[in-house]
N, C-alpha and C positions, 0 to 999 in steps of 0.2 A: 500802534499803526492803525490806520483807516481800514476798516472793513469790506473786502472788493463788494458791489455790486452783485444782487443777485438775483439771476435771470430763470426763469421755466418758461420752457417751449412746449407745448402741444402740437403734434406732429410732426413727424421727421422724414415729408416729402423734401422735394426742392428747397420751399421757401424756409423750411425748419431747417435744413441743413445749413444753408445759407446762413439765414438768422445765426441760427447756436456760434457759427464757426466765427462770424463779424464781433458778433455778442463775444466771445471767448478772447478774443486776439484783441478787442479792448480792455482786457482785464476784468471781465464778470466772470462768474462761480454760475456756470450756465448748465442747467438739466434741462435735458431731453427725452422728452416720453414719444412712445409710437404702440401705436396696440400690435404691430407689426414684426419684423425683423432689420436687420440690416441691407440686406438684398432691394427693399422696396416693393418689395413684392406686393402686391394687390394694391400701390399708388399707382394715380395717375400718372405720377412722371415719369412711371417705368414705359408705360405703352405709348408712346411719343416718337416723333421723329424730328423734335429740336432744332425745330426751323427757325431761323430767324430774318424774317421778315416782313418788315413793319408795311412796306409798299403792296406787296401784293394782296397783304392782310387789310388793307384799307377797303376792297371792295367789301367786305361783310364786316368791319366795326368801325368804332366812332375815332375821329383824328386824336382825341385826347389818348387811347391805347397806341395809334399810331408813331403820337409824340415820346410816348413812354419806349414804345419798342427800337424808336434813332436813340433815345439815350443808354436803354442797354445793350442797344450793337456798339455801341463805341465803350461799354465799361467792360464787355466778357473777354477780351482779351488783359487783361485787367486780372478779373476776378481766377483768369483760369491760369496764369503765370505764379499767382501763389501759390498753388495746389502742388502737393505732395509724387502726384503721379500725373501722368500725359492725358489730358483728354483733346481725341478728334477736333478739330477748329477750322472753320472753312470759311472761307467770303470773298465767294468768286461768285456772285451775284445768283437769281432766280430766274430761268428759263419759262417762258410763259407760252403753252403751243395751244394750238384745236384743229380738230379737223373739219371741211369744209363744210357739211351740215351744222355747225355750231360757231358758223361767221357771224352771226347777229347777236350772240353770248359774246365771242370775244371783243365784238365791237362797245360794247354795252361796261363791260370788264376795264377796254382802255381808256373811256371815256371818265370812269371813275377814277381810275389812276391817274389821268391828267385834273381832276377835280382837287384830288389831294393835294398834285405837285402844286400848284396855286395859293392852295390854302399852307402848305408846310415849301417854303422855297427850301430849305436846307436839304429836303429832301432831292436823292438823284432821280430823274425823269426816266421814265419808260423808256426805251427802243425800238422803235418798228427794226422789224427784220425780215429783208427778203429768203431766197432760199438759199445764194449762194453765200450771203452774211451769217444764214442759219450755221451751214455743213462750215462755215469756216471754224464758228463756237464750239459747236458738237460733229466732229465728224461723222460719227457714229448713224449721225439723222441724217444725213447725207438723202434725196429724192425722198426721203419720208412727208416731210411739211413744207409745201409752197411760202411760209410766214409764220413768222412768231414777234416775241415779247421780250426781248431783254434785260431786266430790274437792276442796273450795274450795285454795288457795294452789299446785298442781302448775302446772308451768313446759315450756318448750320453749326452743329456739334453732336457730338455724341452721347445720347442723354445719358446710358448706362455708364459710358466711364467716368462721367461725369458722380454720378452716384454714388460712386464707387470713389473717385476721389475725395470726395466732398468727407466717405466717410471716416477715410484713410485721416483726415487732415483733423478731424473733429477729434477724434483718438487722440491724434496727437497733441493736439490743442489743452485737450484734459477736460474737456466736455464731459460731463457722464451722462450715457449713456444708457435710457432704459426701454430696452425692447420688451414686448409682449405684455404692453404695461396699458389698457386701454384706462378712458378718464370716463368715458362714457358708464356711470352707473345709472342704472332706472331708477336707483333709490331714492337719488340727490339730485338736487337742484342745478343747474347748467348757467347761471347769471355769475353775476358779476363778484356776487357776495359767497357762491358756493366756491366759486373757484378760489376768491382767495382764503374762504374755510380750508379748503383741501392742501393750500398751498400759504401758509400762515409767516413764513421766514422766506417769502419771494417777494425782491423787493416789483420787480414788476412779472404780468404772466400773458404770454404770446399765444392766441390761440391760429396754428395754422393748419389745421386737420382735415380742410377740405369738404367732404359730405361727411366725415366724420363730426363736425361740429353743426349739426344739423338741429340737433339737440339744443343748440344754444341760437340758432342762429334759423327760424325757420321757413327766410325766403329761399333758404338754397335749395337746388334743387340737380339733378345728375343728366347728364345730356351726354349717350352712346355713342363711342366711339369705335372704331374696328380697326385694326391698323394690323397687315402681312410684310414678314420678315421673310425677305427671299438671298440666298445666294447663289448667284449669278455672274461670276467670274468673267464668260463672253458678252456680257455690255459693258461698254464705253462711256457710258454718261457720266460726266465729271462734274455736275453741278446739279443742284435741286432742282426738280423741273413740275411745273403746273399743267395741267391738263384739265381747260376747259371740260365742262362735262354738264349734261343737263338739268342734274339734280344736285351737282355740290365740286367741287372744283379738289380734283383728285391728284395730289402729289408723290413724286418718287423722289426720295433721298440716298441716293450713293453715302453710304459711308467707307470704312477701312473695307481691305482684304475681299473686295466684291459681294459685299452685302450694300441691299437695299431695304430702306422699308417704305411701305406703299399703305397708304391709308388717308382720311379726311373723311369719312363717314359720317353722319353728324344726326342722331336718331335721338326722339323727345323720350327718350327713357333710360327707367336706371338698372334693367335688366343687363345681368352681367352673364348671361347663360351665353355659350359657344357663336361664334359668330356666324350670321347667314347665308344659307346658299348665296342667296343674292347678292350679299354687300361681296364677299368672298367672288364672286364671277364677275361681277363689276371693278373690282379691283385690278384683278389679275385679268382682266380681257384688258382695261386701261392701259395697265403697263405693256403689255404684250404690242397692242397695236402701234405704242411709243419707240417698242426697239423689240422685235421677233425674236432677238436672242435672248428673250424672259423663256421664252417656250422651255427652253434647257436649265433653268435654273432649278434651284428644289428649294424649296417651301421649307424654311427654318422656325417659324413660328408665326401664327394667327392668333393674336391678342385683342380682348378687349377691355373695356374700363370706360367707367363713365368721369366726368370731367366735374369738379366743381362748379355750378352756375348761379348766378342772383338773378331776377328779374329781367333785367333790363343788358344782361350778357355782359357787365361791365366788372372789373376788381374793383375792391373796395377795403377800406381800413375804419373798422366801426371800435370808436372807446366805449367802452362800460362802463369807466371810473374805476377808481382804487386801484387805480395802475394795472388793470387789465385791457386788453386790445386785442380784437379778431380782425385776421389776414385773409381775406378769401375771394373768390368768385373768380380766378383768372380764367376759368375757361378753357377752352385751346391756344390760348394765350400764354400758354406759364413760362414756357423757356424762352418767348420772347420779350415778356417784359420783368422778368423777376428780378434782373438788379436795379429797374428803377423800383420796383412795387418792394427791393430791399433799400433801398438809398430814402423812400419816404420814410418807411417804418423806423428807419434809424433816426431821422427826424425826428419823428412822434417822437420815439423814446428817450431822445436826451433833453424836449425840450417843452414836448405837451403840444406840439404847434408841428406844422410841415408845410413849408411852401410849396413844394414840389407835388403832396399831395393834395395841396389848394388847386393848384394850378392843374395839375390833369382830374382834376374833380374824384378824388378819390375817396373825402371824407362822407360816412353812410351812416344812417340808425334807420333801418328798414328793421324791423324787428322779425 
């Protein structure tokens, strides 16, 4: 008999879970390393609010992630119907508000999102919204905002069950599975040739470790995030909603059972120490002023985590040769583009080549 294929992953965020489990369900002999646990704990995709939306996310990045983000909102219903257990799935579009001092932000905001819709016609167009079209969307905001933003077909999910299934399904799959297993030694070498020293009977080796593979990879770099988990049972808000703001455009995600989480923080550093007075009052006055019935809610958790980043804030897929390949730099990007950033990589790996990551320019050697 033919020898299955044999696959090592390095890292078992998102995109590793992802990877291993596609890799495995093709018939590879697929190990997964994490210096971690199963929980996710201290990745970035644990501190997320798994937004998916490629529209709003146009104002701060380039169309090519845009394009990526339409094709994984149309795969994750997809990806999340094989899964072993239920994860959260929404797509009842993104709420886009501001308030009256920040008319010349939101103006500045639409005009980018009609820039897009132009350049990507597939995409669905913005909405103005007066106040009674608002309170018809959101009751809840009812005399709150004279106008908003509508984003029709933008999506959400919930990262943690997500993680959780992913790792449920990986188990099952027969993936093995090695927590608290870091690759990062200072001894050895981090190239192309150490890793497949380290890894000598792997036919090919996926590195997705995020600023864990910094070591190998060292345009990356960590860019702060802050993100509060409230439950708040007495608000209404049944869709993701953006909030114009002066320094970074602050979102609330309803998920199950009247949790939210609130965050979009965006700080040039890789400081993971507690999060600040300020980001912490700025969040929570945000949401507060969005719907007064935050006042009652309680504070479930204040997370932070820095994000994987490259230069130029773009994902990227760089070969080493010898059948090695690093996955990285999505940014705050990850849960919205990761099944295309996993449908290239699947590319690369059956065939050396990737159209898809031709096409969203995704092949790198920034060293």
């Amino acid at each position: 008999m033919q020898q299955r294929p044999h696959s090592v992953i390095l890292g078992a965020g998102l995109m590793g879970r992802l990877l291993g489990l596609r890799l495995a369900q093709a018939g590879h002999r697929v190990e997964l390393y994490d210096i971690a646990q199963a929980d996710a704990q201290g990745s970035a995709a644990r501190v997320a609010a798994a937004m998916l939306a490629p529209l709003a996310e146009s104002a701060i990045t380039e169309l090519s992630v845009v394009a990526m983000g339409q094709h994984a909102l149309q795969a994750w219903p997809r990806v999340l119907a094989g899964l072993p257990s239920p994860v959260f799935f929404q797509q009842a579009g993104t709420l886009i508000l501001w308030h009256r001092q920040d008319v010349p932000e939101a103006q500045r905001f639409h005009q980018q999102l009609q820039r897009t819709a132009q350049a990507l016609p597939s995409l669905p167009s913005a909405e103005p919204l007066d106040a009674e079209q608002l309170a018809h969307l959101e009751p809840g905001l009812r005399h709150r905002f004279a106008q908003g933003l509508y984003l029709p077909g933008e999506g959400q999910l919930d990262n943690r069950q997500l993680l959780d299934a992913l790792h449920l399904a990986l188990q099952q799959a027969g993936v093995e599975l090695h927590w608290h297993s870091p690759v990062n030694d200072p001894d050895k070498g981090h190239d192309a040739a150490s890793l497949r020293a380290a890894f000598p009977h792997a036919g090919q080796i996926v590195d997705c470790r995020g600023l864990g593979a910094r070591v190998a990879w060292r345009a990356l770099r960590g860019v702060r995030g802050e993100v509060v988990r409230l439950h708040a049972p007495g608000v209404q808000l049944q869709r993701p909603t953006r909030l114009i703001h002066p320094r970074y455009p602050i979102y609330i995600a309803p998920k199950q059972d009247g949790l939210f989480v609130i965050g979009a923080t965006e700080i040039e550093s890789e400081d993971l120490s507690p999060a600040s007075v300020r980001s912490t009052l700025e969040l929570l006055s945000a949401a507060y002023t969005v719907d007064s019935g935050f006042a009652e809610g309680r504070i479930v958790e204040i997370a932070t985590q820095a994000r994987p980043t490259l230069p130029d804030n773009l994902p990227a897929l760089r070969p080493l040769g010898d059948g090695v390949l690093q996955v990285n730099g999505l940014y705050r990007h990850g849960y919205m583009i990761s099944p295309a950033m996993l449908d290239a990589t699947l590319q690369w790996l059956a065939t050396g080549d990737s159209a898809l990551a031709r096409e969203w320019q995704l092949i790198h050697d920034t060293p």
